[in-house]
FINU-985432 format. One line per 10 residues: number of its first residue (from 0); their letters; for each residue x, y, z of C-alpha. Coordinates in steps of 0.2 Angstrom, whole numbers. Each point is the difference from the previous one (the first is absolute). Layout:
// residues N
NUM) A) X Y Z | ...
// end
This chain:
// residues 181
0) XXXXXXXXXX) 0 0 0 | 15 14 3 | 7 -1 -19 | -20 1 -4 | -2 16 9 | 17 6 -8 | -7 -4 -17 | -16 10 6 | 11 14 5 | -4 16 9
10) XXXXXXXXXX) 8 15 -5 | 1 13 11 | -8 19 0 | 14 11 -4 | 2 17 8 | 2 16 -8 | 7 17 4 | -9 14 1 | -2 15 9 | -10 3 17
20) XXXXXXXXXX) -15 5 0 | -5 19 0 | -16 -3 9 | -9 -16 6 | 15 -6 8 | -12 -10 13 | -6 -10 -13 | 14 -10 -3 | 10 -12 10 | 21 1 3
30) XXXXXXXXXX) 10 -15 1 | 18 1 2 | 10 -8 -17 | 8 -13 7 | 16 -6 -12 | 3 -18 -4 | -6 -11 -10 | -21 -1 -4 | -8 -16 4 | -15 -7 -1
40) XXXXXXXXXX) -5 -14 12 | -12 -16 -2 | -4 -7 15 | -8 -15 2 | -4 -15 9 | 13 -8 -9 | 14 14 6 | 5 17 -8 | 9 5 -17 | 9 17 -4
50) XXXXXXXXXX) -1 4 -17 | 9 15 -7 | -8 16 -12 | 8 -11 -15 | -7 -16 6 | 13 -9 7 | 0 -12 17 | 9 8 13 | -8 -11 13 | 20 -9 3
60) XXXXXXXXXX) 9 16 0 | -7 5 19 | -6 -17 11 | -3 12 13 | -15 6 -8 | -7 -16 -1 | -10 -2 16 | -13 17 -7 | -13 -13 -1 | -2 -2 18
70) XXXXXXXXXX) -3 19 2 | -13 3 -14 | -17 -4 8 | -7 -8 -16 | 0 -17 -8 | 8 7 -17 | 4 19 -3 | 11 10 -12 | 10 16 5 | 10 13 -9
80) XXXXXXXXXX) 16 4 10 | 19 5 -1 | 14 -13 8 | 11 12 10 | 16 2 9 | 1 11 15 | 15 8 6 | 2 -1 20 | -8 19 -1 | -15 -7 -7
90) XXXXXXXXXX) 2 6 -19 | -2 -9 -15 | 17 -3 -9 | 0 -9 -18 | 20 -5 1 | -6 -8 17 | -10 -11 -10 | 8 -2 -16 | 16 -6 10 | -12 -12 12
100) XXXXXXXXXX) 9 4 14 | -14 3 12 | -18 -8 3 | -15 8 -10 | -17 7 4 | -16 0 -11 | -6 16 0 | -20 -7 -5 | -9 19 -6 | -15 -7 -9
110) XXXXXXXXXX) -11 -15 -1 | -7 -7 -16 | -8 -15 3 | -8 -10 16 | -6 -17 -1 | -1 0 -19 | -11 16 -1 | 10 16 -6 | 0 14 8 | 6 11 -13
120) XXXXXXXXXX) -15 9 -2 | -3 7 16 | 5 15 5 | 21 5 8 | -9 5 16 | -8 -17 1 | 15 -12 -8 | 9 8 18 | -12 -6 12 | -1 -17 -8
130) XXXXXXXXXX) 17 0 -3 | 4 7 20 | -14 -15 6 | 7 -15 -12 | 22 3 5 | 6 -2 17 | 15 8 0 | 16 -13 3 | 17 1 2 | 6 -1 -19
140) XXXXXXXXXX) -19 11 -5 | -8 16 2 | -15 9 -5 | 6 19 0 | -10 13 5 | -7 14 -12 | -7 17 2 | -14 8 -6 | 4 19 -4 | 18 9 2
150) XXXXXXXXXX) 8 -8 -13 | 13 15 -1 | 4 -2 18 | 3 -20 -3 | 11 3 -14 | 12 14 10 | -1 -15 14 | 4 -13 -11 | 15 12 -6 | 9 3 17
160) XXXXXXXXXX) 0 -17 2 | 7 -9 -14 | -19 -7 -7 | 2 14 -16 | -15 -6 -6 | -18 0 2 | -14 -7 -9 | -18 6 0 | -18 -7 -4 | -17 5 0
170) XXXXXXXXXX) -10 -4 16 | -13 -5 -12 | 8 -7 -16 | -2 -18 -5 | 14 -10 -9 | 1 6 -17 | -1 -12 -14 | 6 -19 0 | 12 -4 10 | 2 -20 -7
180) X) 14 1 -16
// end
């Protein structure tokens, strides 16, 4: 069943870059950008697979992510993440993780299926909630927080400490177009 999902294939939602919003910054959610590599994860009763943006399996690459199932409170789910190596001060760091010379974390930012129903139709704002209620964050897994509104004061944040980037959504918004290649 893991090289059948691989076939399948989920490619991610990428972000873009754009400007912050003049007015109705309220409206849309902030995330930090966390830098590493995007995954998407199938869990299952039969374990968990990582599959990259380009539909690879990066399941072998980090065992210590292999024990997500027993934090996911469903049968079967599918998240949309980035594998990450921290630094002891807590930042993201890409060589960290090219080189492999520290544990990773999954950073899990969005939900995209629960028990074989998507849930790419409902609303950011909701995807959260489901997404906060079906992960138990673990010792190798996080949920991250997000903020409604103050997007500007997130990114000069972000900036004094090393996370340069943000990302933003609309409370509101719903996955756009198909995500399955």
């Amino acid at each position: 069943m893991a090289s059948e999902r691989l076939r399948k294939g989920i490619v991610p939602m990428k972000a873009v870059t754009g400007p912050l919003p003049d007015e109705g910054d309220e409206s849309w959610a902030y995330e930090i950008k966390w830098d590493g590599y995007r995954a998407i994860a199938h869990v299952g009763l039969e374990g968990v697979q990582f599959q990259s943006s380009n539909l690879l399996d990066l399941t072998p690459r980090w065992p210590e992510l292999g024990q997500i199932g027993r934090d996911v409170h469903a049968s079967s789910a599918i998240l949309d993440g980035e594998v990450v190596a921290l630094a002891p001060d807590g930042a993201p760091r890409f060589e960290l993780l090219q080189r492999g010379e520290v544990p990773v974390t999954y950073v899990a930012f969005d939900v995209l299926s629960v028990d074989g129903r998507s849930t790419m139709r409902l609303p950011y704002e909701e995807r959260r909630r489901v997404l906060v209620d079906l992960v138990t964050p673990g010792d190798h897994w996080i949920v991250p927080a997000n903020h409604l509104g103050g997007g500007q004061e997130l990114l000069q944040a972000a900036a004094r400490t090393s996370r340069a980037n943000g990302r933003r959504r609309g409370a509101r918004s719903r996955c756009a177009g198909s995500r399955s290649s």
